[in-house]
mmCIF file of the N, C-alpha and C atoms, coordinates in Angstrom:
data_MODEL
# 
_entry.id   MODEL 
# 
loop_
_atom_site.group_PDB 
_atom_site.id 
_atom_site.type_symbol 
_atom_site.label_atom_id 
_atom_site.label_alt_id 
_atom_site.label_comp_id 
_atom_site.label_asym_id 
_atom_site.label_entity_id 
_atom_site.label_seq_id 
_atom_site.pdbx_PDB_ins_code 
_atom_site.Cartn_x 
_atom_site.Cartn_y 
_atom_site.Cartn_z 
_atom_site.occupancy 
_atom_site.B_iso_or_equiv 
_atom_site.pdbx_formal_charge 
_atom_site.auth_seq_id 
_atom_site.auth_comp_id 
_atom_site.auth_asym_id 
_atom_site.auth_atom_id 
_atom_site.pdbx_PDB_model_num 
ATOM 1   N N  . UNK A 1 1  ? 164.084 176.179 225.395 1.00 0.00 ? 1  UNK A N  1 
ATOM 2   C CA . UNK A 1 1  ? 164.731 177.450 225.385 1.00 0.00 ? 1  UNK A CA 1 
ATOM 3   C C  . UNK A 1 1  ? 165.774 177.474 226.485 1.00 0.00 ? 1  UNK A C  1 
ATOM 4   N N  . UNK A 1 2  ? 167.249 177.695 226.189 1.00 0.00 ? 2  UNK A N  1 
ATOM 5   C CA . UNK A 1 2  ? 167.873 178.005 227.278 1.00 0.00 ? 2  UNK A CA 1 
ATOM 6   C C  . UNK A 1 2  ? 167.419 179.343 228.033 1.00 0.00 ? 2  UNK A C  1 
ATOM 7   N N  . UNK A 1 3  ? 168.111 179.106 229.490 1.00 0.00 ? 3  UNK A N  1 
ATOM 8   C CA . UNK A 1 3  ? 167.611 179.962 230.573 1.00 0.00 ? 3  UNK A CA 1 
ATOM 9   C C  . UNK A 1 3  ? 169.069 180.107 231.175 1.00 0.00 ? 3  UNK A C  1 
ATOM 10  N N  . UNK A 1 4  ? 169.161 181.578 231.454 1.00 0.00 ? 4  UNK A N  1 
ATOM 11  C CA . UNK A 1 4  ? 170.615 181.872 232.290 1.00 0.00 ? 4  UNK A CA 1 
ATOM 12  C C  . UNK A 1 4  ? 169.989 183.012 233.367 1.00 0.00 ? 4  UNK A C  1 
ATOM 13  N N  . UNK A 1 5  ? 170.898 182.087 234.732 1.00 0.00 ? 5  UNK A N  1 
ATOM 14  C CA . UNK A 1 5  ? 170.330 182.739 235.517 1.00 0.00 ? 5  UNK A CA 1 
ATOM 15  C C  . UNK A 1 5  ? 171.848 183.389 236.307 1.00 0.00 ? 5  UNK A C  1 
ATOM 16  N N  . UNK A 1 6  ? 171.638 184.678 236.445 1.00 0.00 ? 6  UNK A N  1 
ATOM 17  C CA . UNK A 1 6  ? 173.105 185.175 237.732 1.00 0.00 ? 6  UNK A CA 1 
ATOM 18  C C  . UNK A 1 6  ? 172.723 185.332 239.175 1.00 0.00 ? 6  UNK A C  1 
ATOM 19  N N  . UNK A 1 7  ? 173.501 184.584 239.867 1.00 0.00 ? 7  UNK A N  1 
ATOM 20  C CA . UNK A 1 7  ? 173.467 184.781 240.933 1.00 0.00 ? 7  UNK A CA 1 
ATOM 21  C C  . UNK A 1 7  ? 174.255 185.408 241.904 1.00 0.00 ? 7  UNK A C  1 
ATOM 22  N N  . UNK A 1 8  ? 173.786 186.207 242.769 1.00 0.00 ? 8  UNK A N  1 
ATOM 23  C CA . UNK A 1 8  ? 174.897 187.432 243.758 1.00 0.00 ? 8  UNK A CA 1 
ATOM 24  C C  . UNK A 1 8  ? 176.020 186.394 244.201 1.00 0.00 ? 8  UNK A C  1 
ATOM 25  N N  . UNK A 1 9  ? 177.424 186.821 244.005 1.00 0.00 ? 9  UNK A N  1 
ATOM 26  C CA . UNK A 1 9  ? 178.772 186.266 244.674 1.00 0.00 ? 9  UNK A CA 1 
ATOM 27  C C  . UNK A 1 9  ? 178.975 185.003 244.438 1.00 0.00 ? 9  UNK A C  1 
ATOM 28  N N  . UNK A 1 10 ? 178.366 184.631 243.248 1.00 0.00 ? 10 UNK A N  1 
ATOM 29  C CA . UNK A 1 10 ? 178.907 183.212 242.352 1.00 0.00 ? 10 UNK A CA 1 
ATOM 30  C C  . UNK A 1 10 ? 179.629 184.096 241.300 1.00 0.00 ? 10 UNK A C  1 
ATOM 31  N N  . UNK A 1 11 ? 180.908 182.667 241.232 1.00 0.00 ? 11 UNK A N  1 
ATOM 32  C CA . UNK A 1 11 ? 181.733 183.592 239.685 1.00 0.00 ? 11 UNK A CA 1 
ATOM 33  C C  . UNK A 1 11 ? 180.737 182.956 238.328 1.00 0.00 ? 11 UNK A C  1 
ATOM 34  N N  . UNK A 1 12 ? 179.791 182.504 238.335 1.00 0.00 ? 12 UNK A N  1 
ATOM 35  C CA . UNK A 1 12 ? 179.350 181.534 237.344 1.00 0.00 ? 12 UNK A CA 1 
ATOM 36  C C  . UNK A 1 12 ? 177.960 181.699 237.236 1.00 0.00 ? 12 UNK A C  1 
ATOM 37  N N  . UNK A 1 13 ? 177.200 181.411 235.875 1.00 0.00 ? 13 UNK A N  1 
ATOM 38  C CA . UNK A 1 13 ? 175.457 181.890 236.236 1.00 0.00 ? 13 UNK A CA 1 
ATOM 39  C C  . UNK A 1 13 ? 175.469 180.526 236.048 1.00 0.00 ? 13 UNK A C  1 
ATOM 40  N N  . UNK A 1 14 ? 174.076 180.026 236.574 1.00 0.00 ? 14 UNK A N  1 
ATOM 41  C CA . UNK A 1 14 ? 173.306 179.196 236.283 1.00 0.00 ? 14 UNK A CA 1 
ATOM 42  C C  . UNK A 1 14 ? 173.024 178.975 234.819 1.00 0.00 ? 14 UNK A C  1 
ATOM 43  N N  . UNK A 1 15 ? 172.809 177.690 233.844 1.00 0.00 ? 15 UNK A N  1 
ATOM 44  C CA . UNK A 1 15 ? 171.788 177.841 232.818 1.00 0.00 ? 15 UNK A CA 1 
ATOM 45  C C  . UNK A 1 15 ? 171.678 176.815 232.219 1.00 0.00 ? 15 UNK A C  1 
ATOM 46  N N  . UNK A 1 16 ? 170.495 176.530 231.910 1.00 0.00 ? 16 UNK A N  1 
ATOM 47  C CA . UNK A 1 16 ? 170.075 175.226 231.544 1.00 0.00 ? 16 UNK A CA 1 
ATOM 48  C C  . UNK A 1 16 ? 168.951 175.668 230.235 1.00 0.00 ? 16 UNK A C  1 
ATOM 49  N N  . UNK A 1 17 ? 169.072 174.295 230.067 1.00 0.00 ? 17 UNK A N  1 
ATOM 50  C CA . UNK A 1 17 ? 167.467 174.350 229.010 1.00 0.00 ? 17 UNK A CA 1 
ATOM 51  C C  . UNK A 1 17 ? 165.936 174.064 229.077 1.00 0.00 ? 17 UNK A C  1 
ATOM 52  N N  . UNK A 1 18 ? 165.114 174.876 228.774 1.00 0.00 ? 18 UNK A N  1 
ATOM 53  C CA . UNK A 1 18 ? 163.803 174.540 229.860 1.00 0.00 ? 18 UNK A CA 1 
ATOM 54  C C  . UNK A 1 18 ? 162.745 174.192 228.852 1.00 0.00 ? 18 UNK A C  1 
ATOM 55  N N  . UNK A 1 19 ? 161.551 173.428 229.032 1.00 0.00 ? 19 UNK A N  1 
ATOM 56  C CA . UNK A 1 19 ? 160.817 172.873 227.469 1.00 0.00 ? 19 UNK A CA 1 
ATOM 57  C C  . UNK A 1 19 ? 159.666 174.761 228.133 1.00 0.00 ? 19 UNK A C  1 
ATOM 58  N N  . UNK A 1 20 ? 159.659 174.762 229.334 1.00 0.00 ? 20 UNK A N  1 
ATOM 59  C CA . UNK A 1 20 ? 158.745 176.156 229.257 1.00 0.00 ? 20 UNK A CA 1 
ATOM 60  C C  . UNK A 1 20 ? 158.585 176.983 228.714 1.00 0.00 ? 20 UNK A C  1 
ATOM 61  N N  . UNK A 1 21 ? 157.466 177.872 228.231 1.00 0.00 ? 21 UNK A N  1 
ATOM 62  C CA . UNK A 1 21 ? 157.543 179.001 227.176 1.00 0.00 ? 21 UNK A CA 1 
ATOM 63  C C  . UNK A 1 21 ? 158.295 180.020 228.302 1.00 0.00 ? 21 UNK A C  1 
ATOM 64  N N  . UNK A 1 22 ? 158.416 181.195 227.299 1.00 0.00 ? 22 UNK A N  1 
ATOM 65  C CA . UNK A 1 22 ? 159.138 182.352 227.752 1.00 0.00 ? 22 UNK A CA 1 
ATOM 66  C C  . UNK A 1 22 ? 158.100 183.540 228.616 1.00 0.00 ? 22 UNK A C  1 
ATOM 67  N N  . UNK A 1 23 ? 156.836 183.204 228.088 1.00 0.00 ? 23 UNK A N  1 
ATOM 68  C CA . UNK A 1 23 ? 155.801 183.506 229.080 1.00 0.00 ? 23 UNK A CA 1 
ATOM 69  C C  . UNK A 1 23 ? 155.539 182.623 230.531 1.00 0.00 ? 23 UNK A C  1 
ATOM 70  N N  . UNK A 1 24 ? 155.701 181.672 230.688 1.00 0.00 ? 24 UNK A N  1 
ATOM 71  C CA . UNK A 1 24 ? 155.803 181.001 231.629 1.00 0.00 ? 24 UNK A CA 1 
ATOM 72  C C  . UNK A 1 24 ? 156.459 181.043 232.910 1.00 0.00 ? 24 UNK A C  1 
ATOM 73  N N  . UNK A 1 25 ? 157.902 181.412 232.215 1.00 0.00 ? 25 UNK A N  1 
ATOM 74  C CA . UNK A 1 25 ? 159.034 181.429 232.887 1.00 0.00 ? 25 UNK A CA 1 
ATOM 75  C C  . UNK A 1 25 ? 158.850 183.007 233.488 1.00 0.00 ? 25 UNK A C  1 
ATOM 76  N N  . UNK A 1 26 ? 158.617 183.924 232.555 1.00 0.00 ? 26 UNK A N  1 
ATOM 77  C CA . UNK A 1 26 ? 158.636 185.140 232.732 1.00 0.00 ? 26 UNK A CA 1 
ATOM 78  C C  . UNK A 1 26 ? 157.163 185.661 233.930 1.00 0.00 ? 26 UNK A C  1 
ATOM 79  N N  . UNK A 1 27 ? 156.519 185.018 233.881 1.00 0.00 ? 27 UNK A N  1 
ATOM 80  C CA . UNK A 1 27 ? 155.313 184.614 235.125 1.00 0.00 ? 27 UNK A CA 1 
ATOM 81  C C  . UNK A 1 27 ? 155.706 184.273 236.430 1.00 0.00 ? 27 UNK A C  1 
ATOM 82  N N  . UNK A 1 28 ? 156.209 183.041 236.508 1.00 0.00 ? 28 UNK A N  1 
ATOM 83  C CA . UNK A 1 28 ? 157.144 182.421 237.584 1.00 0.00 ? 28 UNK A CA 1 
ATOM 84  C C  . UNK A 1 28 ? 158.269 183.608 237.950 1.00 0.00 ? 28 UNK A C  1 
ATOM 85  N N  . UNK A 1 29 ? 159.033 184.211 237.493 1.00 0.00 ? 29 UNK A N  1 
ATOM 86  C CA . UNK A 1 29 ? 159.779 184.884 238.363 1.00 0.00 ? 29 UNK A CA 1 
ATOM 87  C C  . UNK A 1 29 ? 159.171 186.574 238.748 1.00 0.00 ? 29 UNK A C  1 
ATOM 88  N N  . UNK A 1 30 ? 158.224 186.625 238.191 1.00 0.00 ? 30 UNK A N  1 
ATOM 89  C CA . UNK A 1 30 ? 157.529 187.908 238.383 1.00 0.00 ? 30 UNK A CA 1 
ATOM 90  C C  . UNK A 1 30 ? 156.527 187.503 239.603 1.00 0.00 ? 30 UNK A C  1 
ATOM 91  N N  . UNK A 1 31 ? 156.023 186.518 240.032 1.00 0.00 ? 31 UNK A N  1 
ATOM 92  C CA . UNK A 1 31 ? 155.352 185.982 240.788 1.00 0.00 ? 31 UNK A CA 1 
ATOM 93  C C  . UNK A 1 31 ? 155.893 186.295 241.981 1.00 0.00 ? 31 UNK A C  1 
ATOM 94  N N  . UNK A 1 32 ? 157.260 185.304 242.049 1.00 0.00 ? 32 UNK A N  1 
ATOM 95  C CA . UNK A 1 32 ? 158.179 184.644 242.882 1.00 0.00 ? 32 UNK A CA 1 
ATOM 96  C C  . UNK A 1 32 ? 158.767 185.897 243.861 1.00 0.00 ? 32 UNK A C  1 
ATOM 97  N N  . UNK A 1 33 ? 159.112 187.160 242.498 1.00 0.00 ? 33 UNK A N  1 
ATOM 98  C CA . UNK A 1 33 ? 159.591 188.229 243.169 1.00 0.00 ? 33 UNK A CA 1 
ATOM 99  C C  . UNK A 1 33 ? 158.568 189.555 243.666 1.00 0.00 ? 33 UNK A C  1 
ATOM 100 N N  . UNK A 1 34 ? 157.261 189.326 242.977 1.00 0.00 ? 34 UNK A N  1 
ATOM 101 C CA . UNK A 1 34 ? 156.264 190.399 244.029 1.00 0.00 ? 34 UNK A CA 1 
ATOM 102 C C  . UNK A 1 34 ? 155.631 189.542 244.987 1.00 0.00 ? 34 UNK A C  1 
ATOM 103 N N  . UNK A 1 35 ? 155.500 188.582 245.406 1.00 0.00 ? 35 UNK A N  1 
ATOM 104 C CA . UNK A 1 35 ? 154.804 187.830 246.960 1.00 0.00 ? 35 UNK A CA 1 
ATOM 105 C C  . UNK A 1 35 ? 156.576 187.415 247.800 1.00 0.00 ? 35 UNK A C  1 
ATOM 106 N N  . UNK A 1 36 ? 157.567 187.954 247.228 1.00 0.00 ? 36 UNK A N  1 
ATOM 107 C CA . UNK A 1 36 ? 158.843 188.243 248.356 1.00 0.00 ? 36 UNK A CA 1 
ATOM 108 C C  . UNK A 1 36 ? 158.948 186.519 248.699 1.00 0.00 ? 36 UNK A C  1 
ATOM 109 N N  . UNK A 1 37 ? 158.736 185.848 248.114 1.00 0.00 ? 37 UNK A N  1 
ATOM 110 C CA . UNK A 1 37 ? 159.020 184.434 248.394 1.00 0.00 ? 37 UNK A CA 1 
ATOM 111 C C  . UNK A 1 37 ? 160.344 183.846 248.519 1.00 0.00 ? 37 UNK A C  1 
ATOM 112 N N  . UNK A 1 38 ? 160.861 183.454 248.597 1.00 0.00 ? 38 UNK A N  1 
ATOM 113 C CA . UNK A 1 38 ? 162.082 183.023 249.551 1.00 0.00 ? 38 UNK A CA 1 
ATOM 114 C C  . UNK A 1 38 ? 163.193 182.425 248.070 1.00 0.00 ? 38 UNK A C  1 
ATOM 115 N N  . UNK A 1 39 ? 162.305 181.803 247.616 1.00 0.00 ? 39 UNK A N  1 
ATOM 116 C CA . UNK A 1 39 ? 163.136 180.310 246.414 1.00 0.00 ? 39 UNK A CA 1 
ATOM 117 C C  . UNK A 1 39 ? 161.827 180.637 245.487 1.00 0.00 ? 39 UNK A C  1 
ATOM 118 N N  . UNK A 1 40 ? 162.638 180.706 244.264 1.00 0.00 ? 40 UNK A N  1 
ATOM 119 C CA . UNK A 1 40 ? 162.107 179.903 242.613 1.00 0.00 ? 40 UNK A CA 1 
ATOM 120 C C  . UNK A 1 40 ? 162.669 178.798 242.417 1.00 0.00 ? 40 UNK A C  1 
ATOM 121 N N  . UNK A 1 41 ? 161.379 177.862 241.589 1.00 0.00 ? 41 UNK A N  1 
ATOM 122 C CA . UNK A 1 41 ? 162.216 176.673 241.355 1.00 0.00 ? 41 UNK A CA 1 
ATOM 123 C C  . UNK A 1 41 ? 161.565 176.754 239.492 1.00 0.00 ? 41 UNK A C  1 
ATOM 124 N N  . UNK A 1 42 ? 162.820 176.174 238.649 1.00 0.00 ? 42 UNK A N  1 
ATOM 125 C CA . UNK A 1 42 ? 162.827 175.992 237.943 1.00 0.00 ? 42 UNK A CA 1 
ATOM 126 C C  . UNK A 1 42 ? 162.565 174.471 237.351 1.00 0.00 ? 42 UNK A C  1 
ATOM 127 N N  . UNK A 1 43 ? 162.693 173.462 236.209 1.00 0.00 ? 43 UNK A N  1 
ATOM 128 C CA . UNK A 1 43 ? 162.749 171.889 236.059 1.00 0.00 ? 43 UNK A CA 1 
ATOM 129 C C  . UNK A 1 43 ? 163.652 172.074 234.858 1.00 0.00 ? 43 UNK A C  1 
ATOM 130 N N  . UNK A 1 44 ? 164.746 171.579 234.327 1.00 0.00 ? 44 UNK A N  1 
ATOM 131 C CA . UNK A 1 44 ? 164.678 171.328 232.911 1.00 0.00 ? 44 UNK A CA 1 
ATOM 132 C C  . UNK A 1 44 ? 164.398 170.478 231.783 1.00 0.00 ? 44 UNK A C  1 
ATOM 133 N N  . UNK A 1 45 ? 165.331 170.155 230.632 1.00 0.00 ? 45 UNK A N  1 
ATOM 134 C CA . UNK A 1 45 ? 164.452 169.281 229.993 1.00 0.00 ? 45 UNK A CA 1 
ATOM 135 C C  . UNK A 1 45 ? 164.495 167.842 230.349 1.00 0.00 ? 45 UNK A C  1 
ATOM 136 N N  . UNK A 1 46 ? 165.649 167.892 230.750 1.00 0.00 ? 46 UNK A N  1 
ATOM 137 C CA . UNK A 1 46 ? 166.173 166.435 231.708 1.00 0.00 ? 46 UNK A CA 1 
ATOM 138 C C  . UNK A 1 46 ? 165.718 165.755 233.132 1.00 0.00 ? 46 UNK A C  1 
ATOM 139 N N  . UNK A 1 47 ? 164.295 166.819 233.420 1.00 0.00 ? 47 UNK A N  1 
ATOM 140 C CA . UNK A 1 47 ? 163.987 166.522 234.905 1.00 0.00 ? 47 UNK A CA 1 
ATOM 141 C C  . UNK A 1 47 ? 164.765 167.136 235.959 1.00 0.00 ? 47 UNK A C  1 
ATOM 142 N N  . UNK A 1 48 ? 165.901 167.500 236.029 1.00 0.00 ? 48 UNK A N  1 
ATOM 143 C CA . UNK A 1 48 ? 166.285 168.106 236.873 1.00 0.00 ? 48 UNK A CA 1 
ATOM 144 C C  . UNK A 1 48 ? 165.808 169.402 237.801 1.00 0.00 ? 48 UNK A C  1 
ATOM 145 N N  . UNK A 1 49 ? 165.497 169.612 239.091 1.00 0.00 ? 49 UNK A N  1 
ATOM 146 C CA . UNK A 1 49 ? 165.247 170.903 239.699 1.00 0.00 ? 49 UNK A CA 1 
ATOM 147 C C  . UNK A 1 49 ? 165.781 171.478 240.013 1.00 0.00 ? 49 UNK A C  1 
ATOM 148 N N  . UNK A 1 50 ? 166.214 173.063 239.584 1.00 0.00 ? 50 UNK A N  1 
ATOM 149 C CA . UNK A 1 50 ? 167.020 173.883 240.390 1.00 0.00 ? 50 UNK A CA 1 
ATOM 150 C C  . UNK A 1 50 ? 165.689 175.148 241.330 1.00 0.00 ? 50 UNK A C  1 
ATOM 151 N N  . UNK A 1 51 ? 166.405 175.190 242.090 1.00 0.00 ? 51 UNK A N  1 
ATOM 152 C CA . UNK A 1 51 ? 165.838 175.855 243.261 1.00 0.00 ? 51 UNK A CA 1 
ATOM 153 C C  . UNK A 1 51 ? 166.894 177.235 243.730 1.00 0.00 ? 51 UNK A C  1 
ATOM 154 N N  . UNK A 1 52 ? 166.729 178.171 243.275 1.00 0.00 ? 52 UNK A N  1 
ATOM 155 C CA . UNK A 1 52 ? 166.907 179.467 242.783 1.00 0.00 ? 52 UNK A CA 1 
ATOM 156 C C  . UNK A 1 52 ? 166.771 180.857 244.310 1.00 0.00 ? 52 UNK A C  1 
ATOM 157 N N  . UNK A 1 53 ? 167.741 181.073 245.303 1.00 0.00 ? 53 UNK A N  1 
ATOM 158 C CA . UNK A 1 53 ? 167.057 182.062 246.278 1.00 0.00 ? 53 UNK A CA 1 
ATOM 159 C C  . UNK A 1 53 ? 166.875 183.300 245.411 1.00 0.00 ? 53 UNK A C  1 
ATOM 160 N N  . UNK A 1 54 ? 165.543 183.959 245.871 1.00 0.00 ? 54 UNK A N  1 
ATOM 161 C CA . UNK A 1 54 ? 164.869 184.900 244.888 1.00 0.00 ? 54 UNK A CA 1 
ATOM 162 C C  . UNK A 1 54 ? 166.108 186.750 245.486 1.00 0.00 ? 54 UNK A C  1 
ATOM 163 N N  . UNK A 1 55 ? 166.641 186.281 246.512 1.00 0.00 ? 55 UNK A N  1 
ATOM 164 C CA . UNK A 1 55 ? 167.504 187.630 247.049 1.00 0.00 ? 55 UNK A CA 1 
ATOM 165 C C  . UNK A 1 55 ? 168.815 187.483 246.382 1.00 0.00 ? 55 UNK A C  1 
ATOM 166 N N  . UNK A 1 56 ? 169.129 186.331 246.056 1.00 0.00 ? 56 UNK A N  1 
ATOM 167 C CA . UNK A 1 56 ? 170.349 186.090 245.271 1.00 0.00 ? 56 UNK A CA 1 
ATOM 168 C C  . UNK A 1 56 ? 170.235 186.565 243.552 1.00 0.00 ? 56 UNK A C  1 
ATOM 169 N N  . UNK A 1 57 ? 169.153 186.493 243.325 1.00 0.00 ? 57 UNK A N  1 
ATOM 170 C CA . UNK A 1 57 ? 169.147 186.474 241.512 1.00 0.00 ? 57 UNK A CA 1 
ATOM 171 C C  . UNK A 1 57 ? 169.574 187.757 241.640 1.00 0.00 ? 57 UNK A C  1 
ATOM 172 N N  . UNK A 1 58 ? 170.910 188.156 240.184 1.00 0.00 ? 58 UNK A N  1 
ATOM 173 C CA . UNK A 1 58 ? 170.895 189.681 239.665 1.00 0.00 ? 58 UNK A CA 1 
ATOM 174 C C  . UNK A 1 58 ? 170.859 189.451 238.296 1.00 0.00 ? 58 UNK A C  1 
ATOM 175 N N  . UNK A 1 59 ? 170.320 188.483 237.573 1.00 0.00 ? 59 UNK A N  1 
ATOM 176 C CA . UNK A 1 59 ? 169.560 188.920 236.356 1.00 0.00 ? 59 UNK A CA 1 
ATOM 177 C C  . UNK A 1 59 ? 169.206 187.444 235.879 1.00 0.00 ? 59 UNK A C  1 
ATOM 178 N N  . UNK A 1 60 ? 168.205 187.688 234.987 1.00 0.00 ? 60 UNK A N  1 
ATOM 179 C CA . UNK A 1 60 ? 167.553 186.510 233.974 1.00 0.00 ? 60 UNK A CA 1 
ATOM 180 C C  . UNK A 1 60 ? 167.541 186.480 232.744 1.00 0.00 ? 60 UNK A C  1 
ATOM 181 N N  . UNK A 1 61 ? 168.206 185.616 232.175 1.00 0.00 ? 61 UNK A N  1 
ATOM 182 C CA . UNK A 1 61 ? 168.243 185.838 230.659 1.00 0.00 ? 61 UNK A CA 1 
ATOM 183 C C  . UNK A 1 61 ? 167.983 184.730 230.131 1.00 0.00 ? 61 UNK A C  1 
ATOM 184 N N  . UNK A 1 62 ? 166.535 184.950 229.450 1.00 0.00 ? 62 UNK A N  1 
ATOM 185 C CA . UNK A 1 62 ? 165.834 184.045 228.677 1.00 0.00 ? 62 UNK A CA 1 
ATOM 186 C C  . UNK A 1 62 ? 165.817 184.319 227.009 1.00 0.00 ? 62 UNK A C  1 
ATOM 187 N N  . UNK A 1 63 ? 165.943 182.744 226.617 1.00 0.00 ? 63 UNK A N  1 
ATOM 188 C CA . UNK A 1 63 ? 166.739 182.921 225.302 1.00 0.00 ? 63 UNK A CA 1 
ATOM 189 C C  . UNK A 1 63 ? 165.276 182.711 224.455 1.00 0.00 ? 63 UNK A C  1 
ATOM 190 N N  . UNK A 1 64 ? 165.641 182.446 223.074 1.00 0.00 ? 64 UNK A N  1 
ATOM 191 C CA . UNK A 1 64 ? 164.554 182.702 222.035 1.00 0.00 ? 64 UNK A CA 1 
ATOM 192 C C  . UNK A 1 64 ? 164.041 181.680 222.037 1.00 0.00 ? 64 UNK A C  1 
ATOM 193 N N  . UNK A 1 65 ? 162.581 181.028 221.726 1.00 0.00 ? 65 UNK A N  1 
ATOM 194 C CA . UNK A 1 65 ? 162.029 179.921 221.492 1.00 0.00 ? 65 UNK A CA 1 
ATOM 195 C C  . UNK A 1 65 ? 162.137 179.407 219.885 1.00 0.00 ? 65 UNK A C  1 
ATOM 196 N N  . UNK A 1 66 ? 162.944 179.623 219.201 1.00 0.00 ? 66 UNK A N  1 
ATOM 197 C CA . UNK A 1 66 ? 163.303 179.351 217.524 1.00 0.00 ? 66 UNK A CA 1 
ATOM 198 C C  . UNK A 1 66 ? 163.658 177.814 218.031 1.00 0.00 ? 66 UNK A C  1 
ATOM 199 N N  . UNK A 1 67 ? 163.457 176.998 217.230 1.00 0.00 ? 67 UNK A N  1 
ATOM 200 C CA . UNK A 1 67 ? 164.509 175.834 216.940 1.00 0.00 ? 67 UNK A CA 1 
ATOM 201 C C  . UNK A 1 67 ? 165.613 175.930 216.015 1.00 0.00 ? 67 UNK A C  1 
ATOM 202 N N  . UNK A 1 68 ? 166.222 175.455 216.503 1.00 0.00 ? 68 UNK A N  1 
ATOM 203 C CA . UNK A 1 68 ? 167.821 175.712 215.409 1.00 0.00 ? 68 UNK A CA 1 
ATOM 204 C C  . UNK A 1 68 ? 167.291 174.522 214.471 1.00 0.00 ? 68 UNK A C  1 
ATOM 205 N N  . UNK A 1 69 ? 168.361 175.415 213.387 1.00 0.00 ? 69 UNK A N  1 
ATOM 206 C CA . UNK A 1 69 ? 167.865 174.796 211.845 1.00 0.00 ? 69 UNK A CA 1 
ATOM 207 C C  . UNK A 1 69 ? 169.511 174.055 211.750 1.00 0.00 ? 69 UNK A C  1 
ATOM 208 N N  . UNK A 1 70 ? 168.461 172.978 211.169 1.00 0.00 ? 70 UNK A N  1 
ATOM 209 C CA . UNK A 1 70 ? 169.788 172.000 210.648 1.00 0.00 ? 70 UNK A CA 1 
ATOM 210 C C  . UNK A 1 70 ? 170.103 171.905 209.151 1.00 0.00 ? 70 UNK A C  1 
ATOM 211 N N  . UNK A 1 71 ? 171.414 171.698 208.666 1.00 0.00 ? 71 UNK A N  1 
ATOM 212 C CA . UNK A 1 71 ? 171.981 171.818 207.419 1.00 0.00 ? 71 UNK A CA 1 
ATOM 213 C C  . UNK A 1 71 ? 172.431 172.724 206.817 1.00 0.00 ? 71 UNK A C  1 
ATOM 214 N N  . UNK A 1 72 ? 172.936 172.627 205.745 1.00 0.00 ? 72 UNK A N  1 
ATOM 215 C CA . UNK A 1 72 ? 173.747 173.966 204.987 1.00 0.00 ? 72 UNK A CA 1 
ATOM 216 C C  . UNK A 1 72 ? 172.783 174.924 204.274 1.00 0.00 ? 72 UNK A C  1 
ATOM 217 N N  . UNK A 1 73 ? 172.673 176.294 204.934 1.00 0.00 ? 73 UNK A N  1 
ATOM 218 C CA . UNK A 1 73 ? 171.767 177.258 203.524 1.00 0.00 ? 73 UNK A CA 1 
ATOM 219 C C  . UNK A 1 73 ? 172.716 178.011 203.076 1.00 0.00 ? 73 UNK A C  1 
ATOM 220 N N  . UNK A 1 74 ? 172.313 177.709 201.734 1.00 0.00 ? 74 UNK A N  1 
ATOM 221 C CA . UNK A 1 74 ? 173.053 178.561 199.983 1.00 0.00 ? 74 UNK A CA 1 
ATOM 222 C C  . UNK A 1 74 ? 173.067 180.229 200.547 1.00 0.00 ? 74 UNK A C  1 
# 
């Protein structure tokens, strides 16, 4: 599922693709932001870590868990 993240006084959001459910993700930043923790870290599907300051985020937008359909429908 892609994941877009905005961050305060970047012209640009974050966003990647994450194999995590949308419950998961949606756990992790609800976590992250009631124990006032400093950094979220995210992984995507490529291994990569982004590491997220939790005072910087101004929004999260988590996309649908569908797989896109391949080929032509009539």
């Amino acid at each position: 599922m892609e994941i877009r993240i905005g961050i305060a006084n970047t012209p640009r959001e974050l966003s990647f693709e994450s194999a995590q459910s949308a419950a998961d993700v949606t756990k992790t930043v609800e976590k992250a932001l009631d124990s006032e923790v400093s950094f979220v870290t995210f992984t995507d599907v490529k291994g990569n870590t982004y590491i997220v300051p939790t005072a910087g985020i101004t929004f999260i937008e988590i996309g649908t868990e569908e797989s896109r359909r391949v080929g032509f429908v009539a």
